[in-house]
N, C-alpha and C positions, 0 to 999 in steps of 0.2 A: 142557706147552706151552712150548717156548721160542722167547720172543720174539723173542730175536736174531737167528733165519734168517729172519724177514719183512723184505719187503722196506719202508721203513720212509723211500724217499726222497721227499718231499713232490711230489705229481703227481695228477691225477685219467685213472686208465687204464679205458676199455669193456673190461666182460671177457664181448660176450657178448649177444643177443637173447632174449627170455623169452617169446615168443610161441611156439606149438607147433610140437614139430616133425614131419616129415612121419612118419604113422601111427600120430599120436597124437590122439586123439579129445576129451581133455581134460586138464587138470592141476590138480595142488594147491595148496596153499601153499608158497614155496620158503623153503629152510633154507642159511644161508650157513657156509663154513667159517670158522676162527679167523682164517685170515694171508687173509681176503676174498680167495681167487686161485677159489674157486669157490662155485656156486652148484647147489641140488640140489630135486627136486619129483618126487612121485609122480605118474607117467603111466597112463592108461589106453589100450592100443592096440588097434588096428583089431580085431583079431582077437581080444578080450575079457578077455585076461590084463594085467598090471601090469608095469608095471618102473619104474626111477630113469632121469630125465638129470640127466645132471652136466655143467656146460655148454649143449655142441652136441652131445653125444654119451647114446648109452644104456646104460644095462647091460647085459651079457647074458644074465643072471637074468630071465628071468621067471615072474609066481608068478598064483594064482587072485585073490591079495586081495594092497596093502602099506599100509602106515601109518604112523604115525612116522617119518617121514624126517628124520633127527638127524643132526650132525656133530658129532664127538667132538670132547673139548678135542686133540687131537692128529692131526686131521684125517681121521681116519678115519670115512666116511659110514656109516649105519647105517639098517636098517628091519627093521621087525617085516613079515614074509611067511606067507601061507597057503598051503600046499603039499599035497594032496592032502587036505582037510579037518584039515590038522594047522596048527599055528604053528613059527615060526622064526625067529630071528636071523639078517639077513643082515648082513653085513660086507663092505664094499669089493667088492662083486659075488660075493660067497661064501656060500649059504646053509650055517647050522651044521646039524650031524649029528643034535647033539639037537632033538626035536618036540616039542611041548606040544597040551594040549588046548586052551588059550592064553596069550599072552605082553602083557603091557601096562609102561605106566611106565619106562622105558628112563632108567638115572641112570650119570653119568658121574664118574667123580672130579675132584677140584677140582686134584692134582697124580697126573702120572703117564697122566692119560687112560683109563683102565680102565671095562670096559662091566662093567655088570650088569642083570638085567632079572629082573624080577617073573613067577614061570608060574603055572600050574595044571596039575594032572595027575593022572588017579583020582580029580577031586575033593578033590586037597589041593591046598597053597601052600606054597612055596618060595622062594628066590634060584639065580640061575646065574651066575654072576662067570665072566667070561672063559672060557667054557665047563664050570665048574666048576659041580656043582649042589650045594646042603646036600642032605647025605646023611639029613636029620631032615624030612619035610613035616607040615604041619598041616591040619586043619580049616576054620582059618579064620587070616588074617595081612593085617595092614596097616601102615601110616606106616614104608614100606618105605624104607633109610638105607641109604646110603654112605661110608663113613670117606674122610679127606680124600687118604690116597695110594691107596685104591681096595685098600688088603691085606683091608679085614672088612667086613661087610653084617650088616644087623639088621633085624629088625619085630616086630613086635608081635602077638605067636601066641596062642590058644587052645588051653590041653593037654587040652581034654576036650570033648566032643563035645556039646550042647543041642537038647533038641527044642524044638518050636515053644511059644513062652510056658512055658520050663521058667524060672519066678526064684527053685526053691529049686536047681535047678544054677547059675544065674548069682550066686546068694549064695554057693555055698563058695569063690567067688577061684578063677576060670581063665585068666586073662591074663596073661603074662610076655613078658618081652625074652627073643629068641632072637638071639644071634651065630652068623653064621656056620651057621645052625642047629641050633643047641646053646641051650638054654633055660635061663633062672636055674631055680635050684632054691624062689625063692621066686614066689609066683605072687599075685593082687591081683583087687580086684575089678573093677579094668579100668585100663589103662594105655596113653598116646601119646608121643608126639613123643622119640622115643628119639636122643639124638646119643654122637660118642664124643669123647674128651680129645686133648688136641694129641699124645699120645704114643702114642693107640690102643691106652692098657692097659687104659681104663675104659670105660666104656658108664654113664648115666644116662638117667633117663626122669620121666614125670609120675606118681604111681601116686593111684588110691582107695582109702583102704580100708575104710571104711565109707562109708555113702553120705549122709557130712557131714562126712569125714575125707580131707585130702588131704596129699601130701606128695611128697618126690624119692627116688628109690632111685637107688644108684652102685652096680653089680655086685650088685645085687639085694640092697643092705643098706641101707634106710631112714632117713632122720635121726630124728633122737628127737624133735624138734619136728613137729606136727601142724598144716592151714590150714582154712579152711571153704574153702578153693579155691587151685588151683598150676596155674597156666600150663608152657610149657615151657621143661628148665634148656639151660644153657649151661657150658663151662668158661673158667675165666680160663684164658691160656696160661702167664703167667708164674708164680704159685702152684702152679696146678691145682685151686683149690676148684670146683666145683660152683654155681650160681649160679641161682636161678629167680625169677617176679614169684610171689607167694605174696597169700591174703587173711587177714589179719588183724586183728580187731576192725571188722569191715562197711568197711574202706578197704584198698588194696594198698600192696605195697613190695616191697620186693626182699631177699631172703634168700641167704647169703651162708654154705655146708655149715651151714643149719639157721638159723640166727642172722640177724638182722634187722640189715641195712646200710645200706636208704632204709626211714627208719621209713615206717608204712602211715597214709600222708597221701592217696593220690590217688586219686579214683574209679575208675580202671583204669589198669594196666599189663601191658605184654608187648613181645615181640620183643628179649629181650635180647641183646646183644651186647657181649662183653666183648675188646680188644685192647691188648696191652702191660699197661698197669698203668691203663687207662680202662675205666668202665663206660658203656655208653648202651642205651637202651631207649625204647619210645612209650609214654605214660602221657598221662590227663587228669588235671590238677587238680582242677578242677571237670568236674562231670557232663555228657556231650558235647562237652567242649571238650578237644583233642588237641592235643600239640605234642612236641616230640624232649626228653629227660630225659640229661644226660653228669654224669656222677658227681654225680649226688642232686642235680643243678640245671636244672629245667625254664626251655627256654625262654620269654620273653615271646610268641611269636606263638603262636595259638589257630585250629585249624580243627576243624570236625563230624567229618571223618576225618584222619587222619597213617598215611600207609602205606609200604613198602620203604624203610626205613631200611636205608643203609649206612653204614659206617664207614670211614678213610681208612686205610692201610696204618700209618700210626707213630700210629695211637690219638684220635688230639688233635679229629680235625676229624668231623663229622658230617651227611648229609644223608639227606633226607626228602622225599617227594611231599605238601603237603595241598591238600587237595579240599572242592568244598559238594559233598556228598552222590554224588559220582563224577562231579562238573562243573566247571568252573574250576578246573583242577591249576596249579598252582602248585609251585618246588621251593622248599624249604627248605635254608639252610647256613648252617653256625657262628651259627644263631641269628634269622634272619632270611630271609624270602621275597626269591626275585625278581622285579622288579616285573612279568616277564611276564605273562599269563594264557593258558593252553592248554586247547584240549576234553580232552587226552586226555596225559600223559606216562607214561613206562615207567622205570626204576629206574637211578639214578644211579651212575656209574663215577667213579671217583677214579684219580689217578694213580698209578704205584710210585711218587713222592716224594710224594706227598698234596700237590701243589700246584695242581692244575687238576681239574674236576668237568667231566663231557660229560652230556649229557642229550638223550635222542630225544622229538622232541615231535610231536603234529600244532594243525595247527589247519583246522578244516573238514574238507576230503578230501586235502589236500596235509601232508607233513612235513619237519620239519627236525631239526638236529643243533647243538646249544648249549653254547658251553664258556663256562663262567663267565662265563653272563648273555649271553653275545655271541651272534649267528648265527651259525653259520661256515659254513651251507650250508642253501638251504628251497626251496622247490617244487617239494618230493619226491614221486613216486608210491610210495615207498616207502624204509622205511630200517631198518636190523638195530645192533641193539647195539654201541657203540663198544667200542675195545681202544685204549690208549694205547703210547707204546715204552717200553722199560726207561728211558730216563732222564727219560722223563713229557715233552717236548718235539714231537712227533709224535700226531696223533688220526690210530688209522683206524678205517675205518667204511664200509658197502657201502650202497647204494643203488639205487633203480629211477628213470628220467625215460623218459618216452615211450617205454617198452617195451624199454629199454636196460639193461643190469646195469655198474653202475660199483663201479671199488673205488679210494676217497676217502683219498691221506692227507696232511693237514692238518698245518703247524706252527701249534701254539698258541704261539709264543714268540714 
């Protein structure tokens, strides 16, 4: 996605009515693109079949069943379509060639923009990257992964087949990482959360291996240290070690290719996140009490939950949503809440210079759009994820007011 062709001069432009259009019977949720110049929702028309508007306008695709209506980090709209009792990837009003028995999970790369999507076919499971299918299907596959320029895909395969209530089959280790659909050749008694390293040589995941033995596997070679429990790893970018919340001795920490980094002091940890030469992570101290953890130093505020930690581009800075019990959201940053209080927030954006933090809130049935503590816009009937400009001076952000589609953008300066 490059930032620098949006249009990025401070103005609030209509792009656009959201009320049905003519011989359309009903709509879905709508999905915005990256540079907010459009807006997209699955229709139902008159005469039974499906299709996309984008805008004022329709596809002219139409299918028996669509779903997932996505737009790609590079602006390309996307839906999963049923086509003669089959499934199918459409694209920018193109249904693809290959069929599935069915398609779900639609993941996009983080650079580069690149589709891939989860099938089923004959009763196995695969990947299809860009029209590209693993040549290897399985039985059974899930916590389906994207590498960050969209070249490799992975999940979590069963190489052997289990009848119902078989647990002396699920004792001999059938679970492994498959790349690409190519399987390690070591295989575990069950394993998740598979991601890959900044340079996409490596692949790591959670693995079991006995069933009070846990630990990390990198290319399907395990650390020599063992946990009574492991969360999912992560890699630093700048080393490249391997990184996971691990349990040891009835309290977590943080492990570091095996080795203990945050001794195992807190009642839980997870969601690590490693940037530059900064670690952060969500941990309690004490038991149900949460708060954001940056290099083995929990903050002072305490909520029931701490969720969607992000991290700021050059490492340093850190935010967080805490919540009583998924009521009174709250954000968290560099240590400290804001004094607002929300029914309801969604996952905080930082800028490319890590100097401004936007946050989508609601409160009641109305929403707003908040950059560091301030308003910058509220009595919203709706509003979709901010995107800042390359030099972090500019918030955009698209919105709905009385049936209107607006595309918002803001100087925070």
């Amino acid at each position: 996605m490059d930032l620098h062709k949006f249009d990025w001069e401070p103005k609030i432009r209509p792009g656009g009515n959201i009320q049905l259009l003519d011989g359309c019977t009903w709509q879905e949720e709508i999905d915005v693109s990256p540079d907010g110049e459009s807006f997209a929702a699955v229709v139902a028309l008159e005469d039974g079949t499906f299709s996309l508007r984008v805008n004022d306008g329709l596809w002219t695709s139409t299918a028996e069943k669509m779903c997932a209506c996505r737009f790609a980090p590079d602006n390309r709209l996307t839906s999963i379509v049923q086509v003669d009792g089959e499934w199918a990837l459409a694209v920018d009003d193109v249904i693809g060639e290959e069929h599935f028995d069915y398609l779900w999970g639609t993941m996009f790369s983080k650079r580069n923009g690149r589709i891939a999507v989860s099938f089923q076919r004959d009763m196995r499971y695969g990947v299809m990257l860009e029209d590209m299918l693993w040549e290897n299907l399985y039985t059974s596959a899930t916590n389906f992964t994207i590498s960050d320029t969209g070249l490799y895909t992975s999940a979590i395969v069963q190489t052997k087949s289990l009848g119902q209530a078989d647990l002396d089959g699920f004792g001999k280790k059938i679970f492994t990482v498959a790349v690409d659909g190519t399987p390690w050749e070591e295989t575990y008694l069950n394993a998740w959360s598979p991601c890959f390293d900044a340079d996409e040589h490596r692949a790591a995941c959670t693995v079991r291996l006995t069933p009070y033995e846990y630990t990390i596997a990198v290319n399907g070679q395990c650390w020599d240290e063992t946990f009574s429990c492991a969360w999912e790893p992560c890699f630093e970018p700048e080393s490249g070690a391997c990184i996971a919340p691990v349990r040891k001795g009835g309290a977590w920490g943080l492990a570091h290719n095996g080795s203990m980094i945050w001794k195992p002091t807190f009642s839980q940890c997870w969601s690590p996140v490693a940037v530059d030469k900064h670690i952060w992570a969500i941990a309690a101290p004490t038991y149900g009490a949460f708060t954001v953890v940056g290099d083995g130093q929990p903050w002072k505020c305490r909520f029931p939950s701490v969720t969607d930690l992000v991290v700021s581009p050059d490492g340093t800075r850190a935010a967080a949503l805490g919540s009583q019990s998924n009521a009174r959201f709250q954000v968290l940053v560099d240590g400290a809440p804001w004094s607002d209080v929300y029914d309801m927030a969604w996952a905080p954006v930082f800028d490319p210079q890590s100097r401004h933090l936007a946050v989508r809130v609601q409160r009641g049935a109305k929403y707003a759009m908040v950059v560091d503590g301030k308003t910058v816009a509220d009595n919203l009937d709706q509003v979709w994820t901010p995107s800042f400009s390359p030099d972090g001076n500019v918030l955009l952000f698209c919105s709905v007011r009385d049936g209107v589609f607006y595309r918002h953008t803001v100087n925070v300066d």
